[in-house]
C-alpha positions in Angstrom: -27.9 -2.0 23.5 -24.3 -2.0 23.3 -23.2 -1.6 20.0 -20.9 -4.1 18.4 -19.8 -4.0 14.4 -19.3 -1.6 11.7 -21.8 1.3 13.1 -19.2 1.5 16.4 -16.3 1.3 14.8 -17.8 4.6 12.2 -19.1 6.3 15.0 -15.2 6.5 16.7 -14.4 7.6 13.4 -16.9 10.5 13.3 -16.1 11.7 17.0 -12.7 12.2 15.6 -10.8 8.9 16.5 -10.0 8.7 12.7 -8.4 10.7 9.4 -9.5 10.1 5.9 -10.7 6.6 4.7 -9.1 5.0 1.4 -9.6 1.7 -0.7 -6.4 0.1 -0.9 -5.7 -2.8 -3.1 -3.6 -5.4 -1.9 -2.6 -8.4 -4.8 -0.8 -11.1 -3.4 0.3 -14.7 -4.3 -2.3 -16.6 -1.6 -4.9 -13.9 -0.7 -5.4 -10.7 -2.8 -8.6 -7.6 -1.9 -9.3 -4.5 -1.6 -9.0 -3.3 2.2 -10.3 -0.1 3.9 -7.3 1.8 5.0 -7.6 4.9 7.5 -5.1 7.6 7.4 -4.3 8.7 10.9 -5.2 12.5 12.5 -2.6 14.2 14.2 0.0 11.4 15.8 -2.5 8.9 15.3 -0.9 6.2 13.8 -2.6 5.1 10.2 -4.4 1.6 10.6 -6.4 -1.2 8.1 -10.2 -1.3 8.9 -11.0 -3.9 11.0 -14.1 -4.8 12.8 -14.9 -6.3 16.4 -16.2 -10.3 16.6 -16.1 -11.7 20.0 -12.2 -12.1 21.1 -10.2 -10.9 17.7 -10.6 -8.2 15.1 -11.7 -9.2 11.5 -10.9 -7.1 8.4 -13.9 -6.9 6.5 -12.3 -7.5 2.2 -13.7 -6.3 -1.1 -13.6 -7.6 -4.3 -13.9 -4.1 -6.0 -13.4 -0.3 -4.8 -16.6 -0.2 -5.7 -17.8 -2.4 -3.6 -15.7 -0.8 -0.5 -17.0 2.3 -1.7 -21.0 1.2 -1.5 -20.2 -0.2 2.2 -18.2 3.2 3.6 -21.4 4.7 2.3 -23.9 2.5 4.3 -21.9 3.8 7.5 -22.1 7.4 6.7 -18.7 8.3 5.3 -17.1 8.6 2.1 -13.9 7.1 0.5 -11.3 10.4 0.1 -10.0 9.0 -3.2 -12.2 7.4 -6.0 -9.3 5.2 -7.0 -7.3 2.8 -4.8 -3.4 2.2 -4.6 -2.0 -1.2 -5.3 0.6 -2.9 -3.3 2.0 -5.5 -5.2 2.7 -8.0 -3.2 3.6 -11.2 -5.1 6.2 -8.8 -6.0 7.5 -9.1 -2.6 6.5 -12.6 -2.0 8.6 -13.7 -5.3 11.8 -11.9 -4.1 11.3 -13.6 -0.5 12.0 -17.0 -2.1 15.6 -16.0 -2.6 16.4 -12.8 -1.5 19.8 -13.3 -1.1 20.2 -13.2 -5.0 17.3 -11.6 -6.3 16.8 -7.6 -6.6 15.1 -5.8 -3.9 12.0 -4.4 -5.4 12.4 -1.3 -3.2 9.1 0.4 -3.7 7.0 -2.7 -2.9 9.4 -3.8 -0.1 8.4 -0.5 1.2 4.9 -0.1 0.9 4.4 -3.7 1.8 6.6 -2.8 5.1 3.9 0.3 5.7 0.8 -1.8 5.0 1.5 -5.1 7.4 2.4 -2.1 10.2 -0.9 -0.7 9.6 -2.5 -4.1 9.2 -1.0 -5.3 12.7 -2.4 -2.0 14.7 -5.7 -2.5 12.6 -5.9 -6.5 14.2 -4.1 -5.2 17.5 -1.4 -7.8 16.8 1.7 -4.9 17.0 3.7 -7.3 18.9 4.1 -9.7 16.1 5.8 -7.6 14.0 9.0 -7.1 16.7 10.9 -4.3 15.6 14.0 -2.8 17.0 17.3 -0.2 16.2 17.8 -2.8 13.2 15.0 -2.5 11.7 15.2 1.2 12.2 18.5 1.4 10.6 17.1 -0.8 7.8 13.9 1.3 6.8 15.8 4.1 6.8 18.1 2.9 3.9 15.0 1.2 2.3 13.1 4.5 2.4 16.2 6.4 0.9 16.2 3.7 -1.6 19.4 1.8 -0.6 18.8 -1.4 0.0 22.4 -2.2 -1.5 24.1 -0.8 1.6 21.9 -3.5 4.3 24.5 -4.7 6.9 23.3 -8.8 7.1 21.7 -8.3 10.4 19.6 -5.5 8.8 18.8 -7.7 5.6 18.1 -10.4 7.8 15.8 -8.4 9.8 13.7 -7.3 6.8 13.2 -10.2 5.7 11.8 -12.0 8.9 9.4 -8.7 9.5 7.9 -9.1 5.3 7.7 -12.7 6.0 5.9 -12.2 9.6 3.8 -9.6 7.6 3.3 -11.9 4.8 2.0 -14.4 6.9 -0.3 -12.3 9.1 -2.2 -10.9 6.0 -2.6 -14.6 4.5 -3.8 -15.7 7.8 -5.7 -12.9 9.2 -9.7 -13.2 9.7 -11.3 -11.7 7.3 -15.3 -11.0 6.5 -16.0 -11.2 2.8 -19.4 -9.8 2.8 -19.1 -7.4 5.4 -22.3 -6.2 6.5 -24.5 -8.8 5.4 -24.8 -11.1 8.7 -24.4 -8.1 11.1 -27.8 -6.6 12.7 -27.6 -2.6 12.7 -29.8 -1.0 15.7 -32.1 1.2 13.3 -34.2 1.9 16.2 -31.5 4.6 17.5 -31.3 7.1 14.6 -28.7 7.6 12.5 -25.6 8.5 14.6 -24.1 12.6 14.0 -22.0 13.4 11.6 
């Protein structure tokens, strides 16, 4: 039987295909849960959970860590953290509406910037969020926390990356109830460890 759902995608994380797992909370003005985020081994690039239904990737949501927590343990593997980080994102959303004349909230700019580029690899949708020397040059003065000293072309590109990223999270499949619909092969034994 070829296996399809959450049991593959754990067992390519136990073979060593992935880092640490974490519950990350994301609260935003149209579509706010927890996700499961997966730090990245080596060079691996860090990714968002997602999980394989017919032609796309789904990212299976939470309404609790708790509740994250309980279905990482059904596959075999623990959260690292018993917390979750938040990214704020209505935060980000807000200054979007004007962010010629509002404030940069810097630290939310940021994380939100990190989450929709692990979101993107998590959906395999990387090519949506285009990125080039500008945008470079522009996380590396949001990261040092001056935003202040954008060039236009640098603010301009931030702003059309957050807004991409905005709008792939608020429109990206999700599965609310992950696990409850999908048939597990009990009949194999519980994969290694």
């Amino acid at each position: 039987m070829t296996r399809t759902g959450p049991e593959e995608v754990f067992a390519v994380e136990r073979r060593g295909g992935g880092g640490s797992l974490y519950a990350y909370r994301v609260r935003g003005l149209g579509r706010g849960a927890v996700v499961v985020w997966i730090g990245g081994r080596g060079d691996e690039p860090d990714r968002v959970l997602t999980l394989p239904e017919a032609d796309r990737r789904q990212v299976p949501v939470f309404r609790t860590v708790r509740q994250a927590r309980m279905y990482v343990s059904r596959q075999g593997r623990k959260l690292a953290a018993s917390g979750a980080d938040t990214l704020e994102l209505g935060r980000v959303q807000h200054w979007l509406e004007d962010p010629v004349r509002r404030h940069v909230p810097t630290g939310a700019v940021l994380e939100a910037w990190n989450f929709f580029e692990d979101l993107a690899r998590g959906l395999r949708e990387v090519h949506r969020l285009r990125q080039g020397a500008v945008h470079d040059s522009a996380y590396e003065k949001l990261f040092g926390g001056e935003c202040a000293a954008w060039t236009p072309d640098e603010q301009c590109a931030v702003v059309e990356l957050i807004t991409t990223g905005v709008e792939l999270w608020n429109s990206c499949p999700v599965v609310v109830k992950p696990g409850s619909s999908i048939v597990v092969d009990r009949g194999a034994g519980p994969p290694g460890v």
